[in-house]
N, CA, C and O atoms as CSV, one atom per row, in Angstrom:
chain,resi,resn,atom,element,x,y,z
A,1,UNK,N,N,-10.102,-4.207,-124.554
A,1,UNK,CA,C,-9.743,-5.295,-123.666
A,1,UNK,C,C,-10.937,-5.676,-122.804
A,1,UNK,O,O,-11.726,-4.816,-122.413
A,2,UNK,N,N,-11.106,-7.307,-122.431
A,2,UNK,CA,C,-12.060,-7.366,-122.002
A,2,UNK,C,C,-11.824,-7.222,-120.513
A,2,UNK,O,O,-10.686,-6.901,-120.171
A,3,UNK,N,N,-12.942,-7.458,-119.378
A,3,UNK,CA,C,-12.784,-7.104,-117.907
A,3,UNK,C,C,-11.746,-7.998,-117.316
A,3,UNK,O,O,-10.774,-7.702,-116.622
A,4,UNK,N,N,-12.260,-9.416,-117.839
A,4,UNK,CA,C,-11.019,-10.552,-117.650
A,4,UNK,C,C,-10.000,-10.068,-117.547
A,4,UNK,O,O,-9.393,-9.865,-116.495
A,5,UNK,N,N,-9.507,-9.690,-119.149
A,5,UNK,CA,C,-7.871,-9.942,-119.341
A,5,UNK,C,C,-7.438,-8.607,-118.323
A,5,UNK,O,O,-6.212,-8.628,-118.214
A,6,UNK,N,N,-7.998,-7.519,-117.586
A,6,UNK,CA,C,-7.781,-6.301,-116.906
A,6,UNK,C,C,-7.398,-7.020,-115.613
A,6,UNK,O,O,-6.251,-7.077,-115.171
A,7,UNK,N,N,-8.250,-7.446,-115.174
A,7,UNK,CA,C,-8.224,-8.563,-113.629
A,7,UNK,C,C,-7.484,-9.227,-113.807
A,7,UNK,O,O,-7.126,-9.465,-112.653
A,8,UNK,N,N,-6.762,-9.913,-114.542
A,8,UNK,CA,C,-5.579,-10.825,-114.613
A,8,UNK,C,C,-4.407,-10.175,-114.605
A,8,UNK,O,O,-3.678,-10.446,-113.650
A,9,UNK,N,N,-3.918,-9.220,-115.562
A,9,UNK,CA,C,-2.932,-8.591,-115.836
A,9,UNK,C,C,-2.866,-7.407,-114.290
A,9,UNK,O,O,-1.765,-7.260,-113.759
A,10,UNK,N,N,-3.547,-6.992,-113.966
A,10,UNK,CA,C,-3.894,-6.175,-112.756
A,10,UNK,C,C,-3.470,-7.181,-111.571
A,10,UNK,O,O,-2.540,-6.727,-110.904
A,11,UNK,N,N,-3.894,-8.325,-111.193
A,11,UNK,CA,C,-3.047,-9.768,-110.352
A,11,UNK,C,C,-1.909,-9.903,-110.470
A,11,UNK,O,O,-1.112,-9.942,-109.533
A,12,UNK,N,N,-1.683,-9.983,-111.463
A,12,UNK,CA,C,0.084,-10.703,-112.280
A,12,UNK,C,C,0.728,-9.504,-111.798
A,12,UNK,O,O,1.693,-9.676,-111.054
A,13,UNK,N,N,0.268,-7.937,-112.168
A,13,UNK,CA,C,0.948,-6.877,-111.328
A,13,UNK,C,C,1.457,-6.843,-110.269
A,13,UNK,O,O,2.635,-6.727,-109.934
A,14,UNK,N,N,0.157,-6.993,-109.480
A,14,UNK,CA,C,0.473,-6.835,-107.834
A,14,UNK,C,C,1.172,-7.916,-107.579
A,14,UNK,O,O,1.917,-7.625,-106.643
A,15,UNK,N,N,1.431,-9.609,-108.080
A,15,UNK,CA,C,2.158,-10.475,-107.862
A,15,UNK,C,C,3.913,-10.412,-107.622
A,15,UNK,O,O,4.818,-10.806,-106.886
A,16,UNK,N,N,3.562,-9.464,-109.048
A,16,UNK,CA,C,4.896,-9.308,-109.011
A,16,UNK,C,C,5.702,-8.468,-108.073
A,16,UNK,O,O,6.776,-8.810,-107.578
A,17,UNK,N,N,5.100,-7.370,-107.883
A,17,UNK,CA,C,5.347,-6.529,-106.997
A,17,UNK,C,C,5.691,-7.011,-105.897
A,17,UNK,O,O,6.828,-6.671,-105.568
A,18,UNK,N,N,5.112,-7.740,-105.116
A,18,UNK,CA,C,5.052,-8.629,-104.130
A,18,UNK,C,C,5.848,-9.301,-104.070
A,18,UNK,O,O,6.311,-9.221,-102.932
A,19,UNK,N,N,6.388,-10.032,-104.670
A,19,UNK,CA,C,7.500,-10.697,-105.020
A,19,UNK,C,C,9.061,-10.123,-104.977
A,19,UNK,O,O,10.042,-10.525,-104.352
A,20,UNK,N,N,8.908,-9.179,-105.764
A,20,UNK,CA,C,10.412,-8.343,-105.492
A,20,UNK,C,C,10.494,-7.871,-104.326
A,20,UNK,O,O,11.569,-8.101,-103.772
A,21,UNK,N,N,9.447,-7.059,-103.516
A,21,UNK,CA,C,9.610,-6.691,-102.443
A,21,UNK,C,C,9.927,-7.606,-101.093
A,21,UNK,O,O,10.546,-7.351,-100.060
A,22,UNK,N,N,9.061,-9.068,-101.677
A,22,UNK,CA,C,9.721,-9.515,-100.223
A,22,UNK,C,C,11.069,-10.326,-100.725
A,22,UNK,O,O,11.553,-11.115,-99.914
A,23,UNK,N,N,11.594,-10.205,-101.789
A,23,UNK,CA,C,12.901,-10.532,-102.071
A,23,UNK,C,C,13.980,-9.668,-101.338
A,23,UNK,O,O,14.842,-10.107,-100.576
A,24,UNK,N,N,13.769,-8.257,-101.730
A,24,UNK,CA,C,14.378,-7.457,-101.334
A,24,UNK,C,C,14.789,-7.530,-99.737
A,24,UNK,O,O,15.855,-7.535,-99.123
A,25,UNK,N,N,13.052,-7.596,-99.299
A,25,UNK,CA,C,13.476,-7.724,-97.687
A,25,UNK,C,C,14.290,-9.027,-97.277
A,25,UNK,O,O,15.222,-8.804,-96.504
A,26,UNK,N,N,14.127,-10.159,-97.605
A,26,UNK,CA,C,15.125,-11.385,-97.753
A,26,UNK,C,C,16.300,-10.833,-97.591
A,26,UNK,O,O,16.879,-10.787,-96.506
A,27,UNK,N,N,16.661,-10.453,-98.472
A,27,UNK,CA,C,17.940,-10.170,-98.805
A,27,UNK,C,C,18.753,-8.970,-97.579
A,27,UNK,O,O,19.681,-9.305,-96.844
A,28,UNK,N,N,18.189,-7.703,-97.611
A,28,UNK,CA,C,18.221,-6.870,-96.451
A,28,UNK,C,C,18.248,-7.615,-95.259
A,28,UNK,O,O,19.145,-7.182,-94.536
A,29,UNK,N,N,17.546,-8.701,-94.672
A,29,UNK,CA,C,17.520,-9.545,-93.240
A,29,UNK,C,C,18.597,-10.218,-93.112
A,29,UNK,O,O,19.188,-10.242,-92.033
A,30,UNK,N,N,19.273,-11.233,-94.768
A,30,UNK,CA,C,20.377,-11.608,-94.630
A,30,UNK,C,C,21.732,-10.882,-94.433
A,30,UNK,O,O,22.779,-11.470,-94.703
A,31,UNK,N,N,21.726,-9.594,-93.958
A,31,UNK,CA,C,23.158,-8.847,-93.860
A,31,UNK,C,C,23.330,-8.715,-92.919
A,31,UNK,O,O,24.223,-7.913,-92.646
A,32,UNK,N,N,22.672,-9.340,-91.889
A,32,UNK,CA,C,22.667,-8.727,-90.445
A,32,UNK,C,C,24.073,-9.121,-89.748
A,32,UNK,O,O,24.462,-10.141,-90.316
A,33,UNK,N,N,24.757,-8.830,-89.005
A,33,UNK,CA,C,26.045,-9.118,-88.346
A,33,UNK,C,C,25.783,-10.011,-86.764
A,33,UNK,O,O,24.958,-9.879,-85.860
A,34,UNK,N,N,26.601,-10.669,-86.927
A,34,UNK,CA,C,26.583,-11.736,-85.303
A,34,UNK,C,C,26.846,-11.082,-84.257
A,34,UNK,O,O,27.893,-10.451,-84.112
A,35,UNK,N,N,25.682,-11.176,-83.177
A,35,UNK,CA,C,25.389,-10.306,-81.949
A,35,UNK,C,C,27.224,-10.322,-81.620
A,35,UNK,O,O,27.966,-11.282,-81.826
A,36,UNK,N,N,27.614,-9.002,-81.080
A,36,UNK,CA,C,28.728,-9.163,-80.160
A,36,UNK,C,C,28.987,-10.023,-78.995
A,36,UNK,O,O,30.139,-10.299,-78.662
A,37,UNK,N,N,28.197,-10.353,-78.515
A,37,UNK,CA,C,27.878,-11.098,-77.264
A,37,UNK,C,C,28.144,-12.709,-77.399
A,37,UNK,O,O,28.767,-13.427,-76.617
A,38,UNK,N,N,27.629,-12.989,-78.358
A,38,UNK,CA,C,27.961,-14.802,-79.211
A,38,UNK,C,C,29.167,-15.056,-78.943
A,38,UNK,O,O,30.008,-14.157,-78.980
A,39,UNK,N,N,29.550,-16.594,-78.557
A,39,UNK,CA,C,30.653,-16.909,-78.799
A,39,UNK,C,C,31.134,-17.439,-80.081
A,39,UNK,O,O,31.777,-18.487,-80.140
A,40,UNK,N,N,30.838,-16.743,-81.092
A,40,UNK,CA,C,31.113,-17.504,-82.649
A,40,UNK,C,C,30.354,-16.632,-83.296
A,40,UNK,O,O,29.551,-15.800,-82.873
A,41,UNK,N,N,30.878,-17.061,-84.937
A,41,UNK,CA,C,30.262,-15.445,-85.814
A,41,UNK,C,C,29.845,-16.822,-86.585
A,41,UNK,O,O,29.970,-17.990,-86.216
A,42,UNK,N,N,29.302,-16.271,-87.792
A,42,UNK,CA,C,28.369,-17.365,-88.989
A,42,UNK,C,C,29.419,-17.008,-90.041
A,42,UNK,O,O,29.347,-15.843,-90.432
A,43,UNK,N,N,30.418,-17.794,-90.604
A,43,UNK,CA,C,30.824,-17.626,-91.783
A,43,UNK,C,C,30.942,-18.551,-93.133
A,43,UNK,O,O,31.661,-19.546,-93.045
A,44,UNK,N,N,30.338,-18.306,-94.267
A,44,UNK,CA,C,30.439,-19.592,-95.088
A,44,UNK,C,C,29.195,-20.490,-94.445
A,44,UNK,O,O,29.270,-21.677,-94.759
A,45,UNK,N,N,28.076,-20.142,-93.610
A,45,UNK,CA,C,27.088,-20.668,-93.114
A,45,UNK,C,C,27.857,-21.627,-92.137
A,45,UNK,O,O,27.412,-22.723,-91.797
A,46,UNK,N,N,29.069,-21.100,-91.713
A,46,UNK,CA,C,29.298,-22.554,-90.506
A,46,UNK,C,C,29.816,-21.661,-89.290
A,46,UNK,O,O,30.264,-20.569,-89.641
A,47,UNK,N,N,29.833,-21.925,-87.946
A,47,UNK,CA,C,30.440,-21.634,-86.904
A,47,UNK,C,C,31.683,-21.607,-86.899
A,47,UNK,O,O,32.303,-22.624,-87.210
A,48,UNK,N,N,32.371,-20.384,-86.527
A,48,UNK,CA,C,33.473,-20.323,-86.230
A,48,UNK,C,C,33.535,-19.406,-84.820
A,48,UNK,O,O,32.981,-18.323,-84.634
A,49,UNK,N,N,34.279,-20.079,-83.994
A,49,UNK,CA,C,34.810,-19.173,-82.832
A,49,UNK,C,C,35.108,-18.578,-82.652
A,49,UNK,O,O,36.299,-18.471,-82.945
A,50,UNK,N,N,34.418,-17.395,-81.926
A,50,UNK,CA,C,35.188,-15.940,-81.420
A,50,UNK,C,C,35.683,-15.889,-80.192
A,50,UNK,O,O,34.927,-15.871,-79.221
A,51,UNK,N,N,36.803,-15.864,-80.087
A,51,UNK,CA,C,37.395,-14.995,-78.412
A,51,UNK,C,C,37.383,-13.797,-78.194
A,51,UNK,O,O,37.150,-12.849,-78.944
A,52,UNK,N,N,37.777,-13.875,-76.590
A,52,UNK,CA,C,37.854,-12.823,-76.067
A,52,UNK,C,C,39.278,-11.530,-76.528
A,52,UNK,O,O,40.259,-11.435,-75.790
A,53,UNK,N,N,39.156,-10.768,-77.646
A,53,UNK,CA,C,39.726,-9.675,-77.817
A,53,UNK,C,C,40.370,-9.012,-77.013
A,53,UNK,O,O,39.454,-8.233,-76.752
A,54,UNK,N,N,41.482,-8.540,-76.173
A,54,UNK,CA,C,41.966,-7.391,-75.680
A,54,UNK,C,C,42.938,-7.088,-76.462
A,54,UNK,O,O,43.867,-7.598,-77.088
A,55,UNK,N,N,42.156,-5.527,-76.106
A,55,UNK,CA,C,43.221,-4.835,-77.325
A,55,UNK,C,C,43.926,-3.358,-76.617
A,55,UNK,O,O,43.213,-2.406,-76.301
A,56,UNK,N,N,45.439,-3.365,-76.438
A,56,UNK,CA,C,46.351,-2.583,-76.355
A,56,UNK,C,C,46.343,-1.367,-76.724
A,56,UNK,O,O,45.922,-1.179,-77.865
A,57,UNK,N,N,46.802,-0.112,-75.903
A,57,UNK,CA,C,46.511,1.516,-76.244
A,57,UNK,C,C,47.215,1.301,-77.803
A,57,UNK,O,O,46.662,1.341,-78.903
A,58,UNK,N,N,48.176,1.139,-77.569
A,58,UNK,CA,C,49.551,0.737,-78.758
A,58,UNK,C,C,49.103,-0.046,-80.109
A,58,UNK,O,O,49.927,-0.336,-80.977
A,59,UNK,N,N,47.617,-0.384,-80.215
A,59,UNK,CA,C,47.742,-1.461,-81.656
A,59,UNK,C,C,47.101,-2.498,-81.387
A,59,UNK,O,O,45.933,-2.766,-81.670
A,60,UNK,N,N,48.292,-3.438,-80.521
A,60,UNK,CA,C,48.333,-4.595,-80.303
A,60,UNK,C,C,47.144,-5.444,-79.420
A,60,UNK,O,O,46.504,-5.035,-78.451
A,61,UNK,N,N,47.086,-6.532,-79.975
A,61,UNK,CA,C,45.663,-7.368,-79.304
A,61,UNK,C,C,46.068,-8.991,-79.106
A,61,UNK,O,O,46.884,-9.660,-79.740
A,62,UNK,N,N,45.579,-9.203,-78.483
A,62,UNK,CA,C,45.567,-10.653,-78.134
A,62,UNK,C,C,44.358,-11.530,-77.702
A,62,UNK,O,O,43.636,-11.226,-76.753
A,63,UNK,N,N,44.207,-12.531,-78.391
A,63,UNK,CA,C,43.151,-13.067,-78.235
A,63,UNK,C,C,43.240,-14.385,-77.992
A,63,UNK,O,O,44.299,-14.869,-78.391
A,64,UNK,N,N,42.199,-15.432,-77.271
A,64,UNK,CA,C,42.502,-16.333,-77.155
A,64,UNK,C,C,40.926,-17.213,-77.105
A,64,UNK,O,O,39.985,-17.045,-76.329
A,65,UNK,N,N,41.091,-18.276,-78.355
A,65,UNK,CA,C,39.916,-18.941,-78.437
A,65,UNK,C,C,39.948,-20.666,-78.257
A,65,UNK,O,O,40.552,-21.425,-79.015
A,66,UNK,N,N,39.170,-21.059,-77.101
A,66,UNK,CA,C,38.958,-22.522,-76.692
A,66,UNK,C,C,38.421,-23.223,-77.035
A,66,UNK,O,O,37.254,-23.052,-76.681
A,67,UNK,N,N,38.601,-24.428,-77.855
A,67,UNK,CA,C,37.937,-25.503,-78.810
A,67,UNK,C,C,38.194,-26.760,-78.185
A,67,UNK,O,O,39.233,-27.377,-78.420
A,68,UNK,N,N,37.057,-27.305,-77.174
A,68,UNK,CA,C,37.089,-27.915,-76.169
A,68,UNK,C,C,38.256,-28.117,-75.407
A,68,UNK,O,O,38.356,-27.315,-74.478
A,69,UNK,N,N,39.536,-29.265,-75.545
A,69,UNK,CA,C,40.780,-28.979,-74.811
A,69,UNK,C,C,41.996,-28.252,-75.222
A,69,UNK,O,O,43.135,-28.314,-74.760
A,70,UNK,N,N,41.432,-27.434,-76.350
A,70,UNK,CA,C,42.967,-27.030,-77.458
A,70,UNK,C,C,42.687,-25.270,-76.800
A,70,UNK,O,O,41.507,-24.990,-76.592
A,71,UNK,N,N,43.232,-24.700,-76.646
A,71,UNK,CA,C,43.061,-23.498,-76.631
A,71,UNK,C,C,44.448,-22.626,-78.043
A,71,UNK,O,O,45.657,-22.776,-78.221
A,72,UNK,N,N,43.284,-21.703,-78.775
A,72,UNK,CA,C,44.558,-21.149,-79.903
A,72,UNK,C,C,44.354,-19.888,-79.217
A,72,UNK,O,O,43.280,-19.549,-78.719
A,73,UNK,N,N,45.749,-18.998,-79.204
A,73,UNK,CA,C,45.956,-17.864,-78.789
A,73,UNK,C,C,46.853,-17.523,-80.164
A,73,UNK,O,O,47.687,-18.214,-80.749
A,74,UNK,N,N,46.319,-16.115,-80.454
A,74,UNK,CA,C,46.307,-15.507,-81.433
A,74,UNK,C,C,46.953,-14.120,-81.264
A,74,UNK,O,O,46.096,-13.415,-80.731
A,75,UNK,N,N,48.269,-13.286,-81.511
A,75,UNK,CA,C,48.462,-12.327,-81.280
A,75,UNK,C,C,49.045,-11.605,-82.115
A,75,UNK,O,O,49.865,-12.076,-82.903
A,76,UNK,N,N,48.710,-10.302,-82.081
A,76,UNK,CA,C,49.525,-8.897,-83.084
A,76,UNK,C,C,50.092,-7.938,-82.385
A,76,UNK,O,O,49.420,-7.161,-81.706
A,77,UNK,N,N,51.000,-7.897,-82.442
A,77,UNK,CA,C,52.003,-6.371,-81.762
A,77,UNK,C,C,51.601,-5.238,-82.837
A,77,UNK,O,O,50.950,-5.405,-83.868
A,78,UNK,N,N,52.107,-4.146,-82.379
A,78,UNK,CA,C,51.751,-2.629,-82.531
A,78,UNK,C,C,52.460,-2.734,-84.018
A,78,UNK,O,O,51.838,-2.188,-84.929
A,79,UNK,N,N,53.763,-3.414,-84.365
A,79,UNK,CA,C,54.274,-3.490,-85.539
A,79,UNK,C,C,53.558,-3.650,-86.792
A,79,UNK,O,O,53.741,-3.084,-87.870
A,80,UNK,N,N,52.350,-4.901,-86.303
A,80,UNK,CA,C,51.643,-5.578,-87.364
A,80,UNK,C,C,52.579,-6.940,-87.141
A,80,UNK,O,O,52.594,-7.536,-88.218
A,81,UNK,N,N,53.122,-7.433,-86.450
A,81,UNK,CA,C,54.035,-8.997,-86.313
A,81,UNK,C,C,52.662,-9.992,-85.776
A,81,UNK,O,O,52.300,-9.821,-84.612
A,82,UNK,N,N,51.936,-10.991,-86.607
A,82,UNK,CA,C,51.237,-11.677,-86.332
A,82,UNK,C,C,51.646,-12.678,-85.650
A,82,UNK,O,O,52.728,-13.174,-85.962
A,83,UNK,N,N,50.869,-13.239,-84.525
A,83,UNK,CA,C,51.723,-15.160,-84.342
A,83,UNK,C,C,50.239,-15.338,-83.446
A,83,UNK,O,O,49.397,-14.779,-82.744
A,84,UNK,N,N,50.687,-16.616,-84.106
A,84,UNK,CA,C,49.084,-17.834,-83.917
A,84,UNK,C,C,49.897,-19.081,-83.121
A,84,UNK,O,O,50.757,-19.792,-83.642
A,85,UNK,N,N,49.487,-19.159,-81.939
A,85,UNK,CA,C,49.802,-20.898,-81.135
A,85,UNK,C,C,48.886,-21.425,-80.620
A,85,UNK,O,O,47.931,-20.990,-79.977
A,86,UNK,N,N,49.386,-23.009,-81.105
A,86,UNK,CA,C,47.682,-23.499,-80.527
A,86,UNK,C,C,48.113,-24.809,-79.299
A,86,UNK,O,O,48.635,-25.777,-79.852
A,87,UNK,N,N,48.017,-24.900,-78.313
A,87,UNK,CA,C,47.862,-25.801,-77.294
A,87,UNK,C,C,46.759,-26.698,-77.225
A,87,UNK,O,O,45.628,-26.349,-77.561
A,88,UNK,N,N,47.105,-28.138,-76.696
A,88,UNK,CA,C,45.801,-29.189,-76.686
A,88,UNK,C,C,46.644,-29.743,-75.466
A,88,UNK,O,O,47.840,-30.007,-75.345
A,89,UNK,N,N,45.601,-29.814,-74.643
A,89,UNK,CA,C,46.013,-30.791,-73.401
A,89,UNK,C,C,45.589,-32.407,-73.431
A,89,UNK,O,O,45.899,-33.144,-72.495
């Protein structure tokens, strides 16, 4: 083989290499989870609203999230009995 085709194929190596690895890291950066602190998580690449959570010794939680004048309150008893109401002033 000549020196050429060594230096090329030796490039195309490290290219590649290079390549998967910063794929990999891509990919690893995209799993990251939405700060707790945010008011909204990223899902489906779009905003959705998070409220404020309180949650009961017993299970049960209630939450309630404000979308400019509508407020939805969202709740679960200790049973597992879901109920969702949404108000707009």
């Amino acid at each position: 083989m000549s020196r050429m085709l060594k230096l090329i194929l030796t490039v195309a190596g490290l290219a590649l290499v290079a390549t998967t690895a910063s794929a990999a890291y891509a990919q690893a950066a995209n799993t990251q989870q939405t700060p707790k602190d945010w008011n909204y998580e990223i899902v489906d690449g779009k905003r959705v609203p998070k409220g404020q959570r309180k949650v009961n010794a017993d299970g049960s939680w209630r939450e309630e999230i404000r979308q400019g004048s509508c407020v939805t309150i969202k709740e679960k008893s200790a049973s597992g009995e879901y109920k969702e109401t949404r108000k707009c002033d």
